[in-house]
N, C-alpha and C positions, 0 to 999 in steps of 0.2 A: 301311188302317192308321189312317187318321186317324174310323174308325167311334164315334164314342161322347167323344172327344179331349180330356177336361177338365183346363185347364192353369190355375193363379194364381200371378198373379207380383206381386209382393209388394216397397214401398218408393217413393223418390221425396225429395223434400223441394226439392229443386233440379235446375235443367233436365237437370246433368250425371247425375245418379241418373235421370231421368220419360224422356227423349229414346233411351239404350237401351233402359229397358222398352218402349217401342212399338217401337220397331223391331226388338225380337227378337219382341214381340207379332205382327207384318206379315209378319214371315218366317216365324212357325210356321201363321198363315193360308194364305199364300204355298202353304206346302205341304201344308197339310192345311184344307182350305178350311171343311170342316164341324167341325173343331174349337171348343169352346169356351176361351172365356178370359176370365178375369175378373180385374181389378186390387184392390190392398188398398193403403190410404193414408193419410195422415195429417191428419185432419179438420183446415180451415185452410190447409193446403200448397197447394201450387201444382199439385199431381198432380190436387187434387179437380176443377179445372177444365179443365185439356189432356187428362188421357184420356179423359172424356165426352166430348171435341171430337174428339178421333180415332178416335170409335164403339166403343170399349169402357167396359163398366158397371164400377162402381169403389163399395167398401166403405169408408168414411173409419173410420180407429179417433181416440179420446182420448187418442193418444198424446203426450209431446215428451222432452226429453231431460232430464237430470238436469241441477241449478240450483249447478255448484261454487261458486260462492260464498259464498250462501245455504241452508245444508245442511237448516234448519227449513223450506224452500218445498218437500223430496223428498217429505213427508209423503203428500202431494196427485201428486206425480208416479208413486209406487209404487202408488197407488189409480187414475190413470189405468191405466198397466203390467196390472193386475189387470183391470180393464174389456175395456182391449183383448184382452188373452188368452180371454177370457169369450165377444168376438165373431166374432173369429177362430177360435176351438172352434166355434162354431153355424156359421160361414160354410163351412168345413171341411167339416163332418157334413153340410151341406143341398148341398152341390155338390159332392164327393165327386171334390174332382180327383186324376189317376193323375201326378203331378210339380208341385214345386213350384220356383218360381224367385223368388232375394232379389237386388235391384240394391244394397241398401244403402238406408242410412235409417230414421226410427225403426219407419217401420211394417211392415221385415224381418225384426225380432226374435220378438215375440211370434208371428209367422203362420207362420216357419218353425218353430220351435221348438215349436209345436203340431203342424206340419204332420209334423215330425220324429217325436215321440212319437205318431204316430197310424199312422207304416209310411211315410207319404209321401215316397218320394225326392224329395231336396232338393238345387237347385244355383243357387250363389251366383256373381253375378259381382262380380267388385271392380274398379272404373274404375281407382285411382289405382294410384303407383307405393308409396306408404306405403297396405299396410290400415287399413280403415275400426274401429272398437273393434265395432260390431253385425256385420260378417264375421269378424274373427278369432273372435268369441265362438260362429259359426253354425257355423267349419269341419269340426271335428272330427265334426257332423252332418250335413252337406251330403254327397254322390255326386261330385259335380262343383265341380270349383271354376277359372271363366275368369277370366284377365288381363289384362291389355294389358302388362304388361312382364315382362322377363326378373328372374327373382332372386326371386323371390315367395316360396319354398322359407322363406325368414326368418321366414312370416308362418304357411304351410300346409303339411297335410302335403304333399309331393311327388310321391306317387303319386294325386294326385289334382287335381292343377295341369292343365290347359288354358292352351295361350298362342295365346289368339284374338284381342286387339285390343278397343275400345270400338266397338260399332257407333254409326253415325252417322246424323245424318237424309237418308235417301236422295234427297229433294230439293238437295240441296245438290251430291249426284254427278250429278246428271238435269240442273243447269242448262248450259243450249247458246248462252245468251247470250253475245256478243263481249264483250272488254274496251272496246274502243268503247263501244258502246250501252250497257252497264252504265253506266259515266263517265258518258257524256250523260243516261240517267235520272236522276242527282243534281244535272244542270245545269251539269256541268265539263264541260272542253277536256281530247279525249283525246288530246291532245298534250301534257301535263303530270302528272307523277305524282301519284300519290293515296294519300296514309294514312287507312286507316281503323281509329278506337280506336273498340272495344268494352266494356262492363266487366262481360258477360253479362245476363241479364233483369229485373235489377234495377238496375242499375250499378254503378259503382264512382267511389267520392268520389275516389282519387286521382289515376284515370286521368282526370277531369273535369277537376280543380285543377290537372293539370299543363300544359292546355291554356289554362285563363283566367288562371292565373297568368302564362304566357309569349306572351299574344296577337299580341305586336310580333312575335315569330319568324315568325309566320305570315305576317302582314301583308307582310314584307319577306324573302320568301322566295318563288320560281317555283315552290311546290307546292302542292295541291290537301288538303283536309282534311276528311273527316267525322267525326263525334262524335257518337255512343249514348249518351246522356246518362243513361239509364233514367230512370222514368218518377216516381220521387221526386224526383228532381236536377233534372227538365226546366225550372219553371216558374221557378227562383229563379236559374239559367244563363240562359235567354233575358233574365233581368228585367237582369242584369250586361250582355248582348249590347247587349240596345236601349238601356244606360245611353254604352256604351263608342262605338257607331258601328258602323254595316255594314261585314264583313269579306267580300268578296264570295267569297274562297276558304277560309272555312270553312261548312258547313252540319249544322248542328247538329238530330237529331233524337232524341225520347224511347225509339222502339222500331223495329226494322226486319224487316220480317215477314217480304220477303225475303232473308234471309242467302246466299242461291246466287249472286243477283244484287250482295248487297253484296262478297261476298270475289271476286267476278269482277272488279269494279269498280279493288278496291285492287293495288297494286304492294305495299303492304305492311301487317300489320296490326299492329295493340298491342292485348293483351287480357293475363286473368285466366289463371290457367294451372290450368284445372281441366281432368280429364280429358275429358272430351265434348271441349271444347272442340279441346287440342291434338291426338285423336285426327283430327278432321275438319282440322286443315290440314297433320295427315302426309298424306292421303289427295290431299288437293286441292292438294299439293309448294308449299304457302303461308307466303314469309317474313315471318316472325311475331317480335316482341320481347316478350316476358315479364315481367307486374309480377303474380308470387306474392301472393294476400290473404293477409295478416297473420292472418285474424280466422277461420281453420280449424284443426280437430283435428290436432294433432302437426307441424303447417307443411308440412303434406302436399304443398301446393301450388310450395313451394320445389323439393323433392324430383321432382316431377312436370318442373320447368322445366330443375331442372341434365340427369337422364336426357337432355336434348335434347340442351343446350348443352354438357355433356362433348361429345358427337357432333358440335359445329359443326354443329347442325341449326337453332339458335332463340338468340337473343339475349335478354339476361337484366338487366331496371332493378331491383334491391330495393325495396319499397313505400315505404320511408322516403329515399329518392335520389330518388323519380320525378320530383318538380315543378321540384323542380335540373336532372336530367338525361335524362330521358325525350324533351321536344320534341328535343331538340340531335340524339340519339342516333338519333331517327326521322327526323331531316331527311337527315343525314348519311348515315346510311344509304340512304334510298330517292333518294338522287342517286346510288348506285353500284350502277350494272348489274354490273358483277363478286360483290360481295358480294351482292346480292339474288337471283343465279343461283346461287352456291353454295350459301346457305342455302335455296333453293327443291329443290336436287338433294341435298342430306342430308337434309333432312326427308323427301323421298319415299322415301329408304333403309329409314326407318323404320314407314313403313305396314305396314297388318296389312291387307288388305281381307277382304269375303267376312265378317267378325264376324257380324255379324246369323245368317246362313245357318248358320253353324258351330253358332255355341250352340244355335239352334233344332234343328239333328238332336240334339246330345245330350239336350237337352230330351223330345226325341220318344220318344230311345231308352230315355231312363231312362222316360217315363211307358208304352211297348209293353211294357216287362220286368214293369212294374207288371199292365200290365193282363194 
C-alpha cells in the first residue's frame, strides 16, 4: 500500500498549527514506513526550524497574511501570494504527491489550492472550535475535512466533516514519570502542590504580569509555582526577580523542553487556550484555567475555552481580569482536591484519542484512490 506513498502536508505558523502536522506526519510513517512526505511552510515561521528537527524536508514560501490596517502594505503581500503559488506549482509538479494535507496557516492556502486545481485530493484539518479564514476558504476543495469539536457544520460542508480530535505530541502520552520525581526535578516538595503557567512557545505577557504583579501571593502562600516565561519575556523577569529577592517557591524558566514531565509535575496548569494546547490536557484528564489571547482571529481562542467550561471541564480568567484575578483563582483552586478532581474527570470526558492514527488512514485512503 504504502509502495510509491507521496504525501504534503502543508501550514504551520504556531506550535498549535507545526505539532499536528508531525504527528499526523509519524502516523502516516508509523504505517506506511516507505512512504514519502514532505512539509511546505512559511519562510520565517517557526515550522522552518521544528520539522527539519523531526527529520522531515520542508519548502519555506514568501508568504504572510494581509496588513488590515495598512491596506497600501497588501501591494507587496499579493506579490508574495503570487511567488508562493509559483513554488508551490514547481513543488507539486517535481514530487507529484497522491494526497495533500493543510493544518491551517498561511502556507495552506496557496499549496492546496494548487494542489486542488492540479486533481490532488485535499484534506484539511481545523484545530479550533471557530474556523480558521485559510480552512473555510480551502473547504469547498478539500475530500476531507477533521475537527476536534462538535458543531463544525457552521463552517463546512457536513458531508464531509470528520470529528477526530487535535493530535498531540505523543511524548507527552509516553511520559512514566511519577508526580514525585517530576516535582523534585524542578526542586520542590512533593508534598506541596504545584501550578504551573505556561503562555506557549513564545509566552504570554499576561500570564507573566499576573504572577510579578501578585508576588506576595506567592510568597505567603503553602504552594509551589513554576513560570514559562518564554524566551522574549525571560531576561527582563529574572532582572524584576533578582531586583525583588529570592522566592524559593517560585521558579521561573524561558522554555521547557520537557512538557510530559512538566504537566506530570503540576496539580494544576494556567495557559493560552489554543487548540493543541487544550486538546493534550483533555487527553492527559489535566485541570487547567484558561486566559484566551486577545490578539487571534475572530477570538477564536475564547470560543475554544468556554466549549470546556460550559462542560465544567476548565476554568476560564479573561485576558483583561488576569493580573487582578488569575493568581487568587489558581491558588484557590489547587487547594481543593474536590474541584481539581472534578475538573480533571470532565476534561477526560472530552478526549478524542487515536487523532493522529485516524486522519493518517484517511490521508492514505484518499491518496490509494489517487493512485
Amino acid at each position: 500500500m504504502d509502495k510509491g506513498l507521496r504525501i504534503v502536508i502543508s501550514g504551520g505558523g504556531t506550535g498549535g498549527h507545526i505539532f499536528p502536522a508531525i504527528s499526523i506526519a509519524n502516523a502516516i510513517k508509523a504505517k506506511c514506513p516507505d512512504a514519502e512526505i514532505r512539509f511546505v511552510g512559511a519562510l520565517g515561521r517557526m515550522e522552518m526550524q521544528r520539522v527539519p528537527a523531526a527529520g522531515y524536508e520542508i519548502t519555506g514560501l514568501p508568504i504572510c497574511g494581509f496588513d488590515r490596517k495598512n491596506l497600501l502594505k497588501n501591494f507587496s503581500v499579493l506579490l508574495k501570494i503570487w511567488k508562493s503559488q509559483r513554488i508551490a506549482k514547481r513543488l507539486l509538479k517535481e514530487f507529484k504527491p497522491m494526497a495533500a494535507v493543510g493544518v491551517g496557516g498561511y502556507a495552506s492556502g496557496p499549496t492546496l489550492n494548487i494542489a486542488a486545481s492540479m486533481g490532488i485530493p485535499c484534506l484539511i484539518q481545523e484545530q479550533n472550535s471557530y474556523a480558521g479564514v485559510t480552512n473555510k476558504l480551502l473547504a469547498k476543495k478539500a475530500k476531507s475535512i477533521c475537527v476536534a469539536y462538535e458543531g463544525m457544520e457552521r463552517f463546512f460542508p457536513k458531508e464531509k466533516i470528520m470529528l477526530t480530535g487535535n493530535p498531540v505530541r505523543q511524548a507527552l502520552l509516553d511520559t512514566t514519570i511519577s508526580r514525585d520525581e517530576a516535582i523534585k526535578s524542578f526542586g520542590f516538595d512533593p508534598k506541596k502542590p504545584m501550578i504551573l503557567l505556561v503562555g506557549g512557545s513564545l509566552g504570554a505577557r499576561t500570564i507573566n504580569e499576573s504572577i510579578m504583579q501578585n508576588l506576595d501571593l506567592i510568597e505567603n502562600n503553602d504552594i509551589q509555582v513554576v513560570l514559562q516565561t518564554g524566551k522574549y519575556y525571560n531576561e527582563q523577569i529574572k532582572q524584576q526577580l533578582a531586583n525583588h529577592g529570592e522566592i524559593k517557591n517560585l521558579k521561573v524558566v524561558d522554555f521547557i523542553s520537557d512538557m510530559g514531565t512538566a504537566y506530570r509535575a503540576a496539580d494544576l496548569v494556567v495557559s493560552r487556550a489554543g487548540a493543541s494546547s487544550i486538546s493534550e490536557f483533555c487527553l492527559i484528564g489535566k485541570p487547567v484555567i484558561l486566559v484566551p489571547s486577545p490578539n487571534v482571529a475572530e477570538d477564536h481562542q475564547t470560543k475554544n475555552a468556554m466549549a470546556l467550561v460550559n462542560k465544567e471541564a476548565a476554568l476560564m480568567v479573561k485576558d483583561c481580569c488576569a493580573t487582578e484575578k488569575l493568581l487568587k483563582l489558581a491558588i484557590e483552586t489547587v487547594s481543593n482536591s474536590d474541584k481539581l478532581n472534578s475538573l480533571s474527570q470532565n476534561i477526560k470526558k472530552m478526549a478524542l484519542p487515536h487523532s493522529a492514527d485516524i486522519i493518517a488512514d484517511e490521508v492514505i485512503k484518499l491518496a490509494t484512490k489517487k493512485q
